[in-house]
Every structure is written in C-alpha cells, then in structure tokens.
OpenMM code with the backbone's topology and positions (N, CA, C; nanometers):
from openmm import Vec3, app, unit

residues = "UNK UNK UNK UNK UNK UNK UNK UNK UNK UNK UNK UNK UNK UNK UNK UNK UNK UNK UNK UNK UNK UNK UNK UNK UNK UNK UNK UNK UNK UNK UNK UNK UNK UNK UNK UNK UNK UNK UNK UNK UNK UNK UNK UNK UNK UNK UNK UNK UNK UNK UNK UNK UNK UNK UNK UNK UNK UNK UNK UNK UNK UNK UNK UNK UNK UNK UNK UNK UNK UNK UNK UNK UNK UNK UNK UNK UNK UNK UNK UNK UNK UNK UNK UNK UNK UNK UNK UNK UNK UNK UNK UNK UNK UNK UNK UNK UNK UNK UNK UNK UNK UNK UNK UNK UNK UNK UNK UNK UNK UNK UNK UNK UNK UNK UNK UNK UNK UNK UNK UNK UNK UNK UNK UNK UNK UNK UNK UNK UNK UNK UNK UNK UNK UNK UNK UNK UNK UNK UNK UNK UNK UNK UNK UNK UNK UNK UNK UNK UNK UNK UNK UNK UNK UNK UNK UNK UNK UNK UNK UNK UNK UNK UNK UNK UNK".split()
positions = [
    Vec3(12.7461, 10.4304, 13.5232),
    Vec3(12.6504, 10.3744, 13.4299),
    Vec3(12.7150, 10.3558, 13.2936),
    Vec3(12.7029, 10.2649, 13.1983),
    Vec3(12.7124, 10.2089, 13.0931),
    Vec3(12.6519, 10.2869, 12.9939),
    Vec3(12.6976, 10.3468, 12.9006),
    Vec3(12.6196, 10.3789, 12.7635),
    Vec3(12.6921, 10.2747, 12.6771),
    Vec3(12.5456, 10.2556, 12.5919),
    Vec3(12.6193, 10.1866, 12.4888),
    Vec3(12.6480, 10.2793, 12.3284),
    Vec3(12.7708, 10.2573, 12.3524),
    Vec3(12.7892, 10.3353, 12.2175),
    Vec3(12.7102, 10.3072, 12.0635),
    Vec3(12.6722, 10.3722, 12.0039),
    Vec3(12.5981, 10.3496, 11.8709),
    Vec3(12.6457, 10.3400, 11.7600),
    Vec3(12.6249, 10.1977, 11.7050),
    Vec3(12.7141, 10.2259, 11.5625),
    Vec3(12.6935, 10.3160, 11.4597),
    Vec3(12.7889, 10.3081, 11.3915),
    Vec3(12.7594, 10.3969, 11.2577),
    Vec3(12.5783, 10.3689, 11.1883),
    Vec3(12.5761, 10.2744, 11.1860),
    Vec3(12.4285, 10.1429, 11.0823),
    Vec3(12.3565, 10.2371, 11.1923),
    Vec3(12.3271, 10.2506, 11.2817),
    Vec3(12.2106, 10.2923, 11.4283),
    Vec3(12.1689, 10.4246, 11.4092),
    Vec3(12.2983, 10.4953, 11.3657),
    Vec3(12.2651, 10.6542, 11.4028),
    Vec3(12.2217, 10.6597, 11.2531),
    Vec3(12.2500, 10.5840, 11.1369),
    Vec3(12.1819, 10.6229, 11.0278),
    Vec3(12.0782, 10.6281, 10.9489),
    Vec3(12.0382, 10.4637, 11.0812),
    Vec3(11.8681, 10.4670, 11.0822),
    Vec3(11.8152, 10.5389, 11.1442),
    Vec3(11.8653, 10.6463, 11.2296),
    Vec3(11.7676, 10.7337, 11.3386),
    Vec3(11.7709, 10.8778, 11.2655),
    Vec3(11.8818, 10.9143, 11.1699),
    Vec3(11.8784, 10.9792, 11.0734),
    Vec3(11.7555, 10.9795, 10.9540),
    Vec3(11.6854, 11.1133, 10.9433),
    Vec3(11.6143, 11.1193, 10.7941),
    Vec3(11.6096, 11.2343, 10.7494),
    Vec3(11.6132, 11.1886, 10.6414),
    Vec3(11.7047, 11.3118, 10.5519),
    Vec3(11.6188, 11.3244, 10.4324),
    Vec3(11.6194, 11.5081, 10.3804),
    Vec3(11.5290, 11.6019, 10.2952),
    Vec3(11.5565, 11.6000, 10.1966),
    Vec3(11.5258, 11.5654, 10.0472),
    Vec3(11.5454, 11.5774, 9.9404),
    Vec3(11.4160, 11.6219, 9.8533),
    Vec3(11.4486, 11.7257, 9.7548),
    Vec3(11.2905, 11.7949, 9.7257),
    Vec3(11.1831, 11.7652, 9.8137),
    Vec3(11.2123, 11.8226, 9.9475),
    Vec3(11.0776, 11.8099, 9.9790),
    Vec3(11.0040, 11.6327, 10.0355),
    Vec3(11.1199, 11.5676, 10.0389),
    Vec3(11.0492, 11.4600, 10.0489),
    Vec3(11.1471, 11.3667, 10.1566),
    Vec3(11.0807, 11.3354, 10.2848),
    Vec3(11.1323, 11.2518, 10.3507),
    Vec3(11.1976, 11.1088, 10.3603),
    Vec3(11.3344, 11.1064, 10.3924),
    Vec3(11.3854, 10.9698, 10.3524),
    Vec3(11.4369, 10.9251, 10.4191),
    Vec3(11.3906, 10.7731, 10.4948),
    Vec3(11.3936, 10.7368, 10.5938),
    Vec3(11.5956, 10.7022, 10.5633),
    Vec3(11.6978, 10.7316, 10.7186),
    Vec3(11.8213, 10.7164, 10.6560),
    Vec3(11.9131, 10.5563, 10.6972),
    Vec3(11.8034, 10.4569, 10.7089),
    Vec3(11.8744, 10.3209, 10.6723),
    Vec3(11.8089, 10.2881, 10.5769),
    Vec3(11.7234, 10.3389, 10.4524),
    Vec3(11.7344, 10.2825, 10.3086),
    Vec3(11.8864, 10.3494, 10.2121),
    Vec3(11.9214, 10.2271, 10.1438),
    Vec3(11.9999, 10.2546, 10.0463),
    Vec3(11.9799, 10.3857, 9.9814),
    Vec3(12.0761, 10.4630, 9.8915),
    Vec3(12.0304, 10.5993, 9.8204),
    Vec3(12.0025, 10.5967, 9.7243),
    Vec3(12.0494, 10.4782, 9.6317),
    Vec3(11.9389, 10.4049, 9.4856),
    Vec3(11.7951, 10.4211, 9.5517),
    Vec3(11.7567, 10.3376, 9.6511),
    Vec3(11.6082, 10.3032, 9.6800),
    Vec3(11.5816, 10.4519, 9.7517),
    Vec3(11.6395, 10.5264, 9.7973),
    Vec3(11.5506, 10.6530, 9.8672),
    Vec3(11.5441, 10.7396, 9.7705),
    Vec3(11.6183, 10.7193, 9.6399),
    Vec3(11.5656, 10.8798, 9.5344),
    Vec3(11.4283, 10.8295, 9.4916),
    Vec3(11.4157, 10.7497, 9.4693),
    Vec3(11.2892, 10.6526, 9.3894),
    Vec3(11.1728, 10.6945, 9.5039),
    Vec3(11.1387, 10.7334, 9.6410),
    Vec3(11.0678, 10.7936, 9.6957),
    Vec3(10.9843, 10.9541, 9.6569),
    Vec3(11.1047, 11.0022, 9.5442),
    Vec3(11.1046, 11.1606, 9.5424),
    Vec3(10.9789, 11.1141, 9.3901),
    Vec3(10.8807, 11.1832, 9.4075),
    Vec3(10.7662, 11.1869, 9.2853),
    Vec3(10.8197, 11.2303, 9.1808),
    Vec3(10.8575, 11.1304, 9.0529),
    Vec3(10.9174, 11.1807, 8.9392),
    Vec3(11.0286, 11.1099, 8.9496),
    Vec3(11.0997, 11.0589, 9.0089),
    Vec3(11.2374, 11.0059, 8.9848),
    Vec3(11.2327, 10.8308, 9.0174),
    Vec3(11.2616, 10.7816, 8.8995),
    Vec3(11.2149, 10.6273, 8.8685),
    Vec3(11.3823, 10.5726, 8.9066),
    Vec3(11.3581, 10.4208, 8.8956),
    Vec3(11.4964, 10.3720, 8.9290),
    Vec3(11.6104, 10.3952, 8.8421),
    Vec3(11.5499, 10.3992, 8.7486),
    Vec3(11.6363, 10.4290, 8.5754),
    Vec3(11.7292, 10.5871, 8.6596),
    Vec3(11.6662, 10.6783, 8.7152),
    Vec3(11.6899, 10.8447, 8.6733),
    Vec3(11.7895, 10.7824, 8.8408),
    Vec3(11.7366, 10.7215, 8.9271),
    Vec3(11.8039, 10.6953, 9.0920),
    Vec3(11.9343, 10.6639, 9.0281),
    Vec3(11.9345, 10.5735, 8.9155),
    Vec3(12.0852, 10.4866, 8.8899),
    Vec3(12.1899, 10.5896, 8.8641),
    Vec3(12.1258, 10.6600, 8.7747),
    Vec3(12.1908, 10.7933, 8.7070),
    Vec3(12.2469, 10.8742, 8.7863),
    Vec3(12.1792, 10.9405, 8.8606),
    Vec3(12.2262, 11.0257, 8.9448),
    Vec3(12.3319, 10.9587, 9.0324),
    Vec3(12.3181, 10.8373, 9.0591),
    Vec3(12.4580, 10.7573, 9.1635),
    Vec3(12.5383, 10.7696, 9.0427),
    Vec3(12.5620, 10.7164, 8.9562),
    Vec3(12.6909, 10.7155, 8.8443),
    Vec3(12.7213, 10.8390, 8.8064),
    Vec3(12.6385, 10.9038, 8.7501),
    Vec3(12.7235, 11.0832, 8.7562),
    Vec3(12.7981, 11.1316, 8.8596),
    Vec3(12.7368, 11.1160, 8.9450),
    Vec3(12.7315, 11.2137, 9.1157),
    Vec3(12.8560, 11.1346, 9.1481),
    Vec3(12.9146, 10.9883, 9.0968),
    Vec3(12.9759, 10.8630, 9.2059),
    Vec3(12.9572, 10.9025, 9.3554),
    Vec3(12.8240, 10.8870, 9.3160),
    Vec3(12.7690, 10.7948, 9.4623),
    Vec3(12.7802, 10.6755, 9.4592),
    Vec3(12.8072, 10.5828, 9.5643),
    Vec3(12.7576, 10.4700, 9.5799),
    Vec3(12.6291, 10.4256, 9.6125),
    Vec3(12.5850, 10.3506, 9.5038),
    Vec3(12.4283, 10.3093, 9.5297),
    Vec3(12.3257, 10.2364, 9.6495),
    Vec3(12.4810, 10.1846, 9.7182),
    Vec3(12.4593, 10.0907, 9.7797),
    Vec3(12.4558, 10.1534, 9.9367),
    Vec3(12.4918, 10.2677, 9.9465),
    Vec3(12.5489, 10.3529, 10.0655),
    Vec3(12.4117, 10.3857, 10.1205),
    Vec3(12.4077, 10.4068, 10.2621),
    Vec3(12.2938, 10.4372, 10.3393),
    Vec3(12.2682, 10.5736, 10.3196),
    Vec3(12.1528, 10.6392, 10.2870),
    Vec3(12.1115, 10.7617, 10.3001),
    Vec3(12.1309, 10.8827, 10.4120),
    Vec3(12.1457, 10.7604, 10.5138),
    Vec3(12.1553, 10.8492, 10.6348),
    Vec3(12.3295, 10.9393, 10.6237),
    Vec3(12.3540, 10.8923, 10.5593),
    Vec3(12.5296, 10.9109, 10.5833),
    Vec3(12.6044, 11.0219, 10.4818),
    Vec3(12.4957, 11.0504, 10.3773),
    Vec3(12.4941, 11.1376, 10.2707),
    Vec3(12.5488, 11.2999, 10.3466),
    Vec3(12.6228, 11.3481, 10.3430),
    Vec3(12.6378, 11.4794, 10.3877),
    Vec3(12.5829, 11.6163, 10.3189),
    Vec3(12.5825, 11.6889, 10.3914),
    Vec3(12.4636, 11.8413, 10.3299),
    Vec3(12.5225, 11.8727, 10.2255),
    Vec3(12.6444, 11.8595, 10.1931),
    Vec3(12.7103, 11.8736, 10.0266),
    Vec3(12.6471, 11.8203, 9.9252),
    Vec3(12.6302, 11.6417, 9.9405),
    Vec3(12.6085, 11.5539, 9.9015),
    Vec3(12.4488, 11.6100, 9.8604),
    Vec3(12.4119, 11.6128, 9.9191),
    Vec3(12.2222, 11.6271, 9.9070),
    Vec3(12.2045, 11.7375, 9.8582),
    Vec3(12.2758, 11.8562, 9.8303),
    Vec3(12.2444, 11.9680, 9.7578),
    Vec3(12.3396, 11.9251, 9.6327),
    Vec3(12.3742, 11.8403, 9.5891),
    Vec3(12.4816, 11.8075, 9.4512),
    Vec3(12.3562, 11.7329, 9.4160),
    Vec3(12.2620, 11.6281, 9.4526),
    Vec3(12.1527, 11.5215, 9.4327),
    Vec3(12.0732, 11.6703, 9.4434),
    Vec3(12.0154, 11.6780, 9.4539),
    Vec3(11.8649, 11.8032, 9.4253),
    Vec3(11.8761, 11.9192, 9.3450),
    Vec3(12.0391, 11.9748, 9.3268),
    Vec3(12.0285, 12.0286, 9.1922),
    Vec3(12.0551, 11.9433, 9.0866),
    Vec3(12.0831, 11.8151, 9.0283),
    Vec3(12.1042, 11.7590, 8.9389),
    Vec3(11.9685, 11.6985, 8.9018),
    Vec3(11.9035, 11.6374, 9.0315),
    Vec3(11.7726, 11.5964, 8.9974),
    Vec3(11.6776, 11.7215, 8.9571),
    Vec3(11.6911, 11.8389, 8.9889),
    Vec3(11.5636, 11.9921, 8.8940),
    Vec3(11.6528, 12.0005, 8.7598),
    Vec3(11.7839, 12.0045, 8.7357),
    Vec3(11.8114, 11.9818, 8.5984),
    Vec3(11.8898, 11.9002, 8.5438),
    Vec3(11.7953, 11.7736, 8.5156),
    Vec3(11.9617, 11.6304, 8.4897),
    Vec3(12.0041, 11.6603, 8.3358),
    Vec3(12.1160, 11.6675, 8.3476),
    Vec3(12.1960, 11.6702, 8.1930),
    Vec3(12.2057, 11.5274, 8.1403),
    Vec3(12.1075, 11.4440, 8.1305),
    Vec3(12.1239, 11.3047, 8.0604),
    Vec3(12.0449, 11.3054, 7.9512),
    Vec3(12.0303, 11.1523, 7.8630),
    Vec3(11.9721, 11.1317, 7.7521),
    Vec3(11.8288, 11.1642, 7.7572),
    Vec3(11.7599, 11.1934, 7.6677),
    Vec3(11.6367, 11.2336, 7.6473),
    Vec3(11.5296, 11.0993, 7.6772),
    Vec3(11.5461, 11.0200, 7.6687),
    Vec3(11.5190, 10.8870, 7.6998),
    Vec3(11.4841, 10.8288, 7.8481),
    Vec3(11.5312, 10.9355, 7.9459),
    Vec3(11.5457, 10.9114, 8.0944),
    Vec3(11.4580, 10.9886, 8.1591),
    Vec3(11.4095, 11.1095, 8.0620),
    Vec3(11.3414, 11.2342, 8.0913),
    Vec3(11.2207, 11.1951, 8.0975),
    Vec3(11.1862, 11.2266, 8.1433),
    Vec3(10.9719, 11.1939, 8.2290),
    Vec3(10.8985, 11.2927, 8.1189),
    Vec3(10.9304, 11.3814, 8.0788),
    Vec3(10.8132, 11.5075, 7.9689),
    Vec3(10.9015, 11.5439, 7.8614),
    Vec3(10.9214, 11.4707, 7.7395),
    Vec3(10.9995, 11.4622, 7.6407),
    Vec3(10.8844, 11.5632, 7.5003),
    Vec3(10.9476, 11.6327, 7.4559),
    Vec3(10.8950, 11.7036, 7.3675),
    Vec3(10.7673, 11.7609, 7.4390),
    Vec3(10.7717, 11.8350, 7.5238),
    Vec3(10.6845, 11.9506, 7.6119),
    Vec3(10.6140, 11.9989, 7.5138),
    Vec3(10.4398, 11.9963, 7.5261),
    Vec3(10.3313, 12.0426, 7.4249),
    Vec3(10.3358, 12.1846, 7.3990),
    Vec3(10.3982, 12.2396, 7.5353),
    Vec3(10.3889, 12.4246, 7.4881),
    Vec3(10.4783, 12.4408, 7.4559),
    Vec3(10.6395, 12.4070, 7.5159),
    Vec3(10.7600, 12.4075, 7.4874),
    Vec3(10.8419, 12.3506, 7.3232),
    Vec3(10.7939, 12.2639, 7.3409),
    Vec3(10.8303, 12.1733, 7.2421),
    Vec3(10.9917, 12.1199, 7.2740),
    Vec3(11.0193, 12.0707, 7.3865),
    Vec3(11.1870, 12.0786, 7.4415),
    Vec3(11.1305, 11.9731, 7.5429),
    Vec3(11.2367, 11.8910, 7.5729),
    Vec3(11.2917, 11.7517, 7.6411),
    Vec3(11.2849, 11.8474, 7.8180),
    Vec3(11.2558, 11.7738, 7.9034),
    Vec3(11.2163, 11.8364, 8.0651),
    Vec3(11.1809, 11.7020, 8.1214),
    Vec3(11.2240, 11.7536, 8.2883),
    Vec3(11.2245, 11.6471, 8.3607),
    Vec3(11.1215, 11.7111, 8.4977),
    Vec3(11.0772, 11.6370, 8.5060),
    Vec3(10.9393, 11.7415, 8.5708),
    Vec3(10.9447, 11.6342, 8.7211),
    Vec3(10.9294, 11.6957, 8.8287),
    Vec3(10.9118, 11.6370, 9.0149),
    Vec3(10.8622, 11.6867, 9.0411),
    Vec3(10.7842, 11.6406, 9.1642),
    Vec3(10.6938, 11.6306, 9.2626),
    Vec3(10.5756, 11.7448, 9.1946),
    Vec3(10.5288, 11.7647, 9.2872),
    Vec3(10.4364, 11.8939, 9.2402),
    Vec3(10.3882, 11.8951, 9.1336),
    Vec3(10.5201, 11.9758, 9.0704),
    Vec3(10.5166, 12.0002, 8.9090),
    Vec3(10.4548, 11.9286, 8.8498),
    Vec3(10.5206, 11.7856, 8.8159),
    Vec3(10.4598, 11.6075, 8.7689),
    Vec3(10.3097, 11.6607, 8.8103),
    Vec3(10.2487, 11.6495, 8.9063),
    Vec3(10.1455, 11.6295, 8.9143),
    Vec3(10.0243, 11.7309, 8.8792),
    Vec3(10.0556, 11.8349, 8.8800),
    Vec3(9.9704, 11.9723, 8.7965),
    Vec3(10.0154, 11.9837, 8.6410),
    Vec3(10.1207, 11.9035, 8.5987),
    Vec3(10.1162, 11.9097, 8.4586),
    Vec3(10.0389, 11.7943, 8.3800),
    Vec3(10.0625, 11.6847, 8.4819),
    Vec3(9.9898, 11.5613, 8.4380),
    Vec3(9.7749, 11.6516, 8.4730),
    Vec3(9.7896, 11.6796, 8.5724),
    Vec3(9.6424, 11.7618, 8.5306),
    Vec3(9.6059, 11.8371, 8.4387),
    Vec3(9.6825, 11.9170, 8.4360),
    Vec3(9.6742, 11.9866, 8.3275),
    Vec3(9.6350, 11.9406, 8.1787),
    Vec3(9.7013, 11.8239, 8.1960),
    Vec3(9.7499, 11.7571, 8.0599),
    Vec3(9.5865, 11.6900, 8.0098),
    Vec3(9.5338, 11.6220, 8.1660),
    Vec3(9.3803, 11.5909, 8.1354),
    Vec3(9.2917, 11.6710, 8.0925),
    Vec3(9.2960, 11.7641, 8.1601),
    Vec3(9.2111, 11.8932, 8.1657),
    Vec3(9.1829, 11.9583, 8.0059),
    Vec3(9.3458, 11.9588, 7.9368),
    Vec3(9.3368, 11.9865, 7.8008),
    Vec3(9.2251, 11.8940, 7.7044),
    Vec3(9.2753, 11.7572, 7.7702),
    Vec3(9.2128, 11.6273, 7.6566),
    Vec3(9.0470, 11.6493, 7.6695),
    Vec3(9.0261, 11.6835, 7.7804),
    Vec3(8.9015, 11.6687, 7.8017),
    Vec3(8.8179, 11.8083, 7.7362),
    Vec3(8.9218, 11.9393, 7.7224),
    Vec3(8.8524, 12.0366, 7.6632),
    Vec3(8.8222, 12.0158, 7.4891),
    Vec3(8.9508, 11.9659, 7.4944),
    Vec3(8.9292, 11.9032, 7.3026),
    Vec3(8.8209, 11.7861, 7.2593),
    Vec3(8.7736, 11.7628, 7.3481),
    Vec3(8.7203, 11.6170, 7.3460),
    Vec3(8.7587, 11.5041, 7.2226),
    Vec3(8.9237, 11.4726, 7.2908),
    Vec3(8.9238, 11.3822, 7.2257),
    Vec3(8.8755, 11.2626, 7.3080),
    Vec3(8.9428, 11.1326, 7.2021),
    Vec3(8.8930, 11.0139, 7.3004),
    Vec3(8.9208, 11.0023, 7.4358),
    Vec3(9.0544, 10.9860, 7.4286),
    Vec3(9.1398, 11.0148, 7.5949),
    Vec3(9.0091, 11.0309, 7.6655),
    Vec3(9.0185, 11.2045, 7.6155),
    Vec3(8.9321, 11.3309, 7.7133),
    Vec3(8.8035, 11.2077, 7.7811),
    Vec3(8.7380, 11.2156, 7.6994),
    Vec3(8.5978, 11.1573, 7.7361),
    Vec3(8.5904, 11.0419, 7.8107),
    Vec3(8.6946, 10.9434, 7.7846),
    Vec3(8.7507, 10.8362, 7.9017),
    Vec3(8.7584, 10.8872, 8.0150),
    Vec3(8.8630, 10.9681, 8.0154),
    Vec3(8.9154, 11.0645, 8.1464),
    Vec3(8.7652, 11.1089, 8.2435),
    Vec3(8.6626, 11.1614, 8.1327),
    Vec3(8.5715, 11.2115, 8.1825),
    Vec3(8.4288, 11.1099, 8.2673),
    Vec3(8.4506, 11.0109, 8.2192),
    Vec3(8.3765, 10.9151, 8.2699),
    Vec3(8.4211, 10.8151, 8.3029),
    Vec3(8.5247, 10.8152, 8.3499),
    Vec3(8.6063, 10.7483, 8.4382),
    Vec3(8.6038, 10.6252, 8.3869),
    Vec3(8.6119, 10.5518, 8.2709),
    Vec3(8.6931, 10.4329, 8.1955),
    Vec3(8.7933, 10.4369, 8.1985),
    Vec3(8.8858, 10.3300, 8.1466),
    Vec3(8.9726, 10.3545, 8.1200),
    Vec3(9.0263, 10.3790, 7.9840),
    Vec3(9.1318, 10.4047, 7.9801),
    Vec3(9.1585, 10.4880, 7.8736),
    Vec3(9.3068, 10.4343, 7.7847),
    Vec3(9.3336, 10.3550, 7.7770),
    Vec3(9.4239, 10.2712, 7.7065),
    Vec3(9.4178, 10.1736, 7.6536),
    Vec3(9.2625, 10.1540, 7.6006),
    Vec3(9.2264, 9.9901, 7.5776),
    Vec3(9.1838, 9.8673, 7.6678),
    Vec3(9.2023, 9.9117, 7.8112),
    Vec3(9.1913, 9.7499, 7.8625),
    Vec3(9.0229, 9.7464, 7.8645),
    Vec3(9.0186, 9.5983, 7.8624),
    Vec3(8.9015, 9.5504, 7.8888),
    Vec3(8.7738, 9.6180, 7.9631),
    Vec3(8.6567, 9.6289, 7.9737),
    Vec3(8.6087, 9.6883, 8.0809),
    Vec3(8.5097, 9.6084, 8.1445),
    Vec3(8.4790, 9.4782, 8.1025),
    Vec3(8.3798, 9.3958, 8.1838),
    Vec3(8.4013, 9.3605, 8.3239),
    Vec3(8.5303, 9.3801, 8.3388),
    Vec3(8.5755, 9.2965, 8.4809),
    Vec3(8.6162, 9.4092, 8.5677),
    Vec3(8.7356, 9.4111, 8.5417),
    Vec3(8.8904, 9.4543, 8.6023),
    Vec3(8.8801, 9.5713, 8.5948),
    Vec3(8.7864, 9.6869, 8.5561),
    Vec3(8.8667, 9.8172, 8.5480),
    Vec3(8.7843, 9.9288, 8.6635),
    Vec3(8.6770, 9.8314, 8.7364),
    Vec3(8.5760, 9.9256, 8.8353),
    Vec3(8.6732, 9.8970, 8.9483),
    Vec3(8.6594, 10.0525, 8.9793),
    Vec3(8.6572, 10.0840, 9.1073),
    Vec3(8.5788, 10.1180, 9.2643),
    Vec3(8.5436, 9.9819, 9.2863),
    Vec3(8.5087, 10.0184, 9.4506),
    Vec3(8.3697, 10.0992, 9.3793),
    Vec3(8.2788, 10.0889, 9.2633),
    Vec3(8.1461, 10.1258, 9.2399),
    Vec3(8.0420, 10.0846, 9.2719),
    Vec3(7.9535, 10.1079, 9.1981),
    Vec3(7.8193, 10.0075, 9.2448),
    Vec3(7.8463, 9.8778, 9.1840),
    Vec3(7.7961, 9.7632, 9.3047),
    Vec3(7.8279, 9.6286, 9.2076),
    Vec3(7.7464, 9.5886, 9.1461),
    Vec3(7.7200, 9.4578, 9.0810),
    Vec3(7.6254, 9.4095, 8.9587),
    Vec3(7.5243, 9.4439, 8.9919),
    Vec3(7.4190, 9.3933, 8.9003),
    Vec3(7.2468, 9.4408, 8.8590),
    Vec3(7.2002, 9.3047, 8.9863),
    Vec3(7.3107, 9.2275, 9.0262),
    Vec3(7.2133, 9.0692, 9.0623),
    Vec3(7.2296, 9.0702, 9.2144),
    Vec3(7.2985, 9.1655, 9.2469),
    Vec3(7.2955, 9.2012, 9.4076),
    Vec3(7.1683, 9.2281, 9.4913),
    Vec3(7.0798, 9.1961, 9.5667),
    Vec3(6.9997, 9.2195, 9.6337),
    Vec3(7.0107, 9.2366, 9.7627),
    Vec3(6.9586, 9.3141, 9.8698),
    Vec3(6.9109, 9.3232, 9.9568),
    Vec3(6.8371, 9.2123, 10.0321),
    Vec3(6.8990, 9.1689, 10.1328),
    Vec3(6.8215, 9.0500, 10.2243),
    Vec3(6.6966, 9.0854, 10.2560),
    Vec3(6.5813, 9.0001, 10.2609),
    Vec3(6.4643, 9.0688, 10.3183),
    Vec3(6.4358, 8.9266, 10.4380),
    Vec3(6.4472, 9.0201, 10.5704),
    Vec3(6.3511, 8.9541, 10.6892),
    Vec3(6.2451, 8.9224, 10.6883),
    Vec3(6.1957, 8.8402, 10.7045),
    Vec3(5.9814, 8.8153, 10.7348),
    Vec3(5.9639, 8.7980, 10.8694),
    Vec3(5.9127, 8.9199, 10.9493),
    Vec3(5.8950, 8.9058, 11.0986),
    Vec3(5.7377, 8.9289, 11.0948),
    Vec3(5.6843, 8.8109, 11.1672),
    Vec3(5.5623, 8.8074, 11.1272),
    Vec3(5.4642, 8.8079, 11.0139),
    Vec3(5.4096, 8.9268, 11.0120),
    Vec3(5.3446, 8.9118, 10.8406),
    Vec3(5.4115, 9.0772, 10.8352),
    Vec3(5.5095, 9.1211, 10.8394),
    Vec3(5.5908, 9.2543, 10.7712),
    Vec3(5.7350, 9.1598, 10.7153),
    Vec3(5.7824, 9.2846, 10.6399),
    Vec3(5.8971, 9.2142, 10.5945),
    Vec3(5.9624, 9.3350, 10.5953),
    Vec3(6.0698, 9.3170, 10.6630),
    Vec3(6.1704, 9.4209, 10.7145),
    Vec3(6.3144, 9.4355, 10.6400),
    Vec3(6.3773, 9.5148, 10.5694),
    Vec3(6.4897, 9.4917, 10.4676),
    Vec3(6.5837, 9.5549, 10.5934),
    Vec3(6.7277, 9.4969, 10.5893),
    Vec3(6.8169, 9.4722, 10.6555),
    Vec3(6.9616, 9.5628, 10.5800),
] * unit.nanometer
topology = app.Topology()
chain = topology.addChain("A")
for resn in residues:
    res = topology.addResidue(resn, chain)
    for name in ("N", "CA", "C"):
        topology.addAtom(name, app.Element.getBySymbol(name[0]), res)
C-alpha cells in the first residue's frame, strides 16, 4: 500500500499550537496568529516578530516549544515603547503595563465599575447603556431593542372577533 507522504505546509495545518492560553490554528502566519491572543494588536504581533527575529511570514505551526515560550514571556512583559502598551499610566499604579487576556478584561471592568461608582458622565452612559463617546443616538447606536413607537401588531378579523397574531 501507498502512503502518501505529507508535506511540511500539511502537517502544519494539522498542527495547533498554545500561546497564553489561546488556540492557534498552525497554517496561519505568526504575525496573524498573535493578533488572536486578547490584548495583542498587530502593532504589538509586528514587534514581537522583529525583537524575537521571527519571521512574520512563517507558519505557526512550525514555531518550536523554545520559540513559543520566548513569544509568551515577552508578550506578559514587552520591553518596548510606551506607545505600544494597551494600559499606559495605570490609575492605581501610575506606571506604563501591558495587560492580556483575562487581565484586559477584568481591568477594563473594573475600570467601568469605578466610572459608574463616581458617577461621572462615562459612568451613567455605561449605566444605561448609550453610548458613551459622542456618537449620535437616533439611529445607529441600538442594539437588537425594542423597535420604534410605529410598529404594530397585525390584527386578524375572523368573523366578528379579531384575533392578534
């Protein structure tokens, strides 16, 4: 019987590979698979390939267990410009931090949770679910709510009852 041997490209798509916690399928590029990890934008993906010299362009799957523990400690503490950093001047800290998965997301709560105890404007947006940066609100900013005042209910006339549908 015939096997067919598998190329390199085959076994690296059947490959997926762990980075904080986060699954990455291993025939995307490793620019495009950090950008999967919550918190790490294309800006911070680029970075980490040019520090690390990775190639950006290289399949994920092919990354070796060296490789991926050099990428996951650099991504919990990147030594780059303050500018690249996701939580710049930290409210309790007062210090430049780069905050993933999880974290990002209980600090960004947190962060509401505060606005809304101070009641500033934010807060009270936050709290009644407007939005909260200025945009418009006649149109564009409902979500999947109740729709207009001019919506009605069909009404049937079966016989002399009238039956709503």
């Amino acid at each position: 019987m015939e096997q067919k041997q598998k190329t390199d490209e085959e076994r690296y798509k059947e490959r997926m590979i762990r980075i904080l916690s986060e699954d990455i399928e291993g025939g995307m590029t490793v620019y495009a698979g950090l950008t999967k990890i919550k918190g790490v934008s294309w800006g911070l993906a680029n970075a980490v390939c040019k520090v690390l010299k990775i190639d950006k362009n290289r399949k994920a799957g092919s990354l070796t267990d060296m490789e991926i523990k050099k990428i996951s400690d650099f991504i919990k503490n990147p030594q780059l410009p303050s500018f690249i950093l996701n939580r710049r001047f930290d409210f309790e800290t007062g210090k430049d931090k780069h905050l993933i998965g999880t974290d990002l997301e209980l600090q960004k709560e947190f962060d509401i949770k505060r606005l809304k105890k101070i009641k500033s404007y934010k807060g009270i947006r936050h709290g009644a679910g407007l939005p909260v940066r200025g945009q418009r609100t006649k149109s564009h900013f409902r979500k999947n709510k109740a729709k207009g005042a001019g919506i009605k209910k069909k009404v049937k006339t079966v016989g002399s009852y009238e039956k709503k549908t």
